[in-house]
C-alpha positions in Angstrom: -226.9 64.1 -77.2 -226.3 66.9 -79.7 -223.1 65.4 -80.2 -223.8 62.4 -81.8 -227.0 64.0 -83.9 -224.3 66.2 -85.7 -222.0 63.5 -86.1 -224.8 62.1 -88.0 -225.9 64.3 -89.8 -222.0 65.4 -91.3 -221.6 61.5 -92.1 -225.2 61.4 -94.3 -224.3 64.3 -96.3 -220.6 62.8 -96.8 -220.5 60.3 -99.4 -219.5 56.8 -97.4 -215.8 56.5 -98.0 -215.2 60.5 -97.0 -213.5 59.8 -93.5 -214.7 62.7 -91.1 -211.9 63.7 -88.6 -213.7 65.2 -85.4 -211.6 68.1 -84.3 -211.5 67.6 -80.5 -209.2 70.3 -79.6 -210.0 72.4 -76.8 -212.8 70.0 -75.8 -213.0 68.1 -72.5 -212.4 64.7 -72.3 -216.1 64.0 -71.7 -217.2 65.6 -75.4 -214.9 63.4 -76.7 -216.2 60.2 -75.1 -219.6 61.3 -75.8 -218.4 61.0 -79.7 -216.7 58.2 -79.0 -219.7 56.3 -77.2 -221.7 57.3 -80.2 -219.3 55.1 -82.4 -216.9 57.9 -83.6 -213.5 57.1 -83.7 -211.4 59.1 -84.7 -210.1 62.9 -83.7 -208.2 65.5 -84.8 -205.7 67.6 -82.4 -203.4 70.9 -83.0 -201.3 70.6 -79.8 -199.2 67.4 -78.9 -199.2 68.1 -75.2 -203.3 68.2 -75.2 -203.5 65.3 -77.7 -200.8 63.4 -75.6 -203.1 63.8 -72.7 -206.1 62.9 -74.0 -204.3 59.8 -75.2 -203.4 58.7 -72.3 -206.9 59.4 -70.9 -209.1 57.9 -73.5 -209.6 54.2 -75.1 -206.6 53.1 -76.8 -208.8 52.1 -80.1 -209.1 55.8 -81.3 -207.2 57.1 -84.1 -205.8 60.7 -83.4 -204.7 62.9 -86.4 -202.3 66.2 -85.3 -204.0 68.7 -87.8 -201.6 71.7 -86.7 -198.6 73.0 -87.3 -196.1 71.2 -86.5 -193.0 71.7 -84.6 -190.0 69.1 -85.2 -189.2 69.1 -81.5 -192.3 67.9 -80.5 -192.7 65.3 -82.7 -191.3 62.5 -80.0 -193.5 62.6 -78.0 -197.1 61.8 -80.0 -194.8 59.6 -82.7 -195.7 55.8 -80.7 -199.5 56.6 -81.3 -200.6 59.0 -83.5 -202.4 57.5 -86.4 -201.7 60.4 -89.4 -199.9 63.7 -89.5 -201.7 66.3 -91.5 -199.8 69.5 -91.4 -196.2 68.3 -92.9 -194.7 71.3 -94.8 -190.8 70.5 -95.0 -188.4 67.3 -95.9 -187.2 68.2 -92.7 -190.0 67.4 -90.8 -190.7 64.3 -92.8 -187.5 63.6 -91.5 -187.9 64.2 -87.9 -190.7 61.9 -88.2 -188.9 59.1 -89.9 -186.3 59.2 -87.6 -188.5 59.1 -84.2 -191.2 56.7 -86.2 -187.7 54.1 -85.9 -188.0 54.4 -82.7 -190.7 53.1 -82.1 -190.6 50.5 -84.9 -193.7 52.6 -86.5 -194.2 53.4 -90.3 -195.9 57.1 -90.0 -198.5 58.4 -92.5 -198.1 61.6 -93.6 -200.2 64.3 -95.6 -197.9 67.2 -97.3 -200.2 70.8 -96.4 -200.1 72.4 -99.8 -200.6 76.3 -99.7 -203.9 77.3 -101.9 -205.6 80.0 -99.4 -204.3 83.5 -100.7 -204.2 84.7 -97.0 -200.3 85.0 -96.0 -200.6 83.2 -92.8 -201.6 79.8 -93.8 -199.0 77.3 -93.6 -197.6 75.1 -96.7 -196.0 74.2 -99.7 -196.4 75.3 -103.4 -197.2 72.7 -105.6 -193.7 72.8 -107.4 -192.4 72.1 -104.1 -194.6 69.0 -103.2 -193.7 67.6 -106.8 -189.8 68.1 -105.6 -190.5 66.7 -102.1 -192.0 63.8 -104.3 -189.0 63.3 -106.2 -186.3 63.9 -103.7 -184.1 61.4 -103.6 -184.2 61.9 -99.5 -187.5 61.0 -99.3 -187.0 57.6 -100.7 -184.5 57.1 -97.5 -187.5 57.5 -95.2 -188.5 54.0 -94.6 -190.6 54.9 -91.3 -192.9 57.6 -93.2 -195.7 57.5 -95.8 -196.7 60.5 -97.7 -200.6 59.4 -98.2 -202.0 62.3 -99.7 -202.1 65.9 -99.5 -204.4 68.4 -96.9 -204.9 72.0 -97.9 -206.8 75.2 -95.8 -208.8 77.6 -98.2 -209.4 81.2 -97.6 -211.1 82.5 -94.8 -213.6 84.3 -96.5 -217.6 84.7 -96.8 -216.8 84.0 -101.2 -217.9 80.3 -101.7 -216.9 80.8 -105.5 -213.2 81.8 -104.5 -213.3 78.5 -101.6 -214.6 76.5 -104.2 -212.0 77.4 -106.4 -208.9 77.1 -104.3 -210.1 73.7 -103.4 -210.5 72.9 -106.8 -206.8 73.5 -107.8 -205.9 71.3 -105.7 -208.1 68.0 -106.4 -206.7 68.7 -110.0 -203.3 68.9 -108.7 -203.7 65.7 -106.5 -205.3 63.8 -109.2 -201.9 64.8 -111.5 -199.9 63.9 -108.5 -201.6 60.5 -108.4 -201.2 59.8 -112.1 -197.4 60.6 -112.2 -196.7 58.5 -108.8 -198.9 55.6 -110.0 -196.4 53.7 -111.1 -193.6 54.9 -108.8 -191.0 52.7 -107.1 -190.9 55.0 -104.2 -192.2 52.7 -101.9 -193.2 55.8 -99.3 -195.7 57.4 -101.2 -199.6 56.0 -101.9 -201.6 59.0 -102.6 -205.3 58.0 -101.6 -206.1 61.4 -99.2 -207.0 64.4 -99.8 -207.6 66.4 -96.1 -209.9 69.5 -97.0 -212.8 71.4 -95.6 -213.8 72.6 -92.2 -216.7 73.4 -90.0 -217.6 76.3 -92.4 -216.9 75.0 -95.7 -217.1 71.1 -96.1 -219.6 70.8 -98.1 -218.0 72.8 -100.7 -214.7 70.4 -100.5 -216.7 68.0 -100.6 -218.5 69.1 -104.0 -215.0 69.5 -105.1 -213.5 66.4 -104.4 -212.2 66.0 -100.8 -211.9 62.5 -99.2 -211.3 63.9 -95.3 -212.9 66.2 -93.8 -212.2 67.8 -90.3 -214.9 69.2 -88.6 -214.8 71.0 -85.4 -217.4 73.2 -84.4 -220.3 71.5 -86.3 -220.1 68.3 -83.9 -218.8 69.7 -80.5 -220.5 73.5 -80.7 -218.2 76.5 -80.6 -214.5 76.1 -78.7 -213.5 76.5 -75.8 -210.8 76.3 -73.5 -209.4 73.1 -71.5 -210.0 73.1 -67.5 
């Protein structure tokens, strides 16, 4: 029952069109049909293989978001359900995607992962690199993607000012993102998303402007490990 208490709880302090991603990875099947049951639709993976099983496994009605890193050869085999890919750091994975999405006669939506965490490990793109993503000529090709919004990781640290900060940059920079694009012809881009804050730190991306959240630990408990 804890489950569902914490799911409510996240959703009253998120303002109502914030869209809270449960992060289901390395939870059993069971945790993930108690947030289902409770009316929660919609979970967040980092491995295809364990999302592909739990797809297969669970109602057909959920949404499933891969939230890791993501490897191009993989793509194939989550690209006929998964519902958005968060992680999308190259033109070259956009274009894996695109060209499995035809495939399956899919139009994929995509978040770019900007880079704003000062740790060197994080995943991403620079903001001058989005912008030239954005304005690639290639990416207009892509017919079976949509670039939707951006997503963005901050520092793993105990400083709220410098978490609060990073996230900042990058509402500012989504917001200019949305104002150059508005009037775009690029029919693959509509930037409405904006994928930040965690277990440990959502409420300060929400404060600073996030419309996603993906919460892991503060619905299911600490993680675990798959039987």
């Amino acid at each position: 029952m804890f489950i569902k208490d914490n799911l409510q709880t996240i959703k009253e302090t998120a303002a109502k069109d914030v869209i809270l991603v449960a992060v289901s990875k390395t939870k059993p099947i069971a945790d993930i049909k108690e947030a289902y049951d409770a009316g929660h639709k919609i979970f967040g993976e980092n491995k295809i293989q364990e999302m592909v099983q739990k797809y297969e496994a669970l109602p057909k009605d959920i949404e499933w978001h891969m939230i890791g890193h993501l490897q191009r050869n993989k793509v194939k085999y989550m690209a006929h359900f998964v519902s958005l890919i968060h992680g999308v750091d190259s033109l070259k994975t956009l274009t894996e995607i695109n060209k499995q999405a035809i495939k399956h006669n899919r139009v994929i939506p995509c978040l770019l992962q900007a880079r704003i965490a000062q740790e060197e490990t994080k995943f991403g793109l620079d903001f001058e690199e989005i912008e030239q993503i954005l304005r690639s000529d290639d990416l207009k090709a892509l017919e079976n993607i949509k670039i939707v919004g951006l997503m963005g990781m901050a520092s793993f640290t105990d400083d709220e000012d410098q978490i609060s900060s990073e996230y900042k940059s990058l509402k500012i920079f989504f917001e200019k993102l949305k104002n150059s694009n508005s009037d775009s012809k690029t029919l693959n881009i509509k930037l409405d998303t904006l994928s930040m804050g965690m277990s440990g730190d959502y409420k300060i991306a929400l404060l600073n402007g996030s419309n996603m959240i993906r919460v892991g630990s503060a619905i299911f408990g600490e993680r675990n490990y798959i039987t």
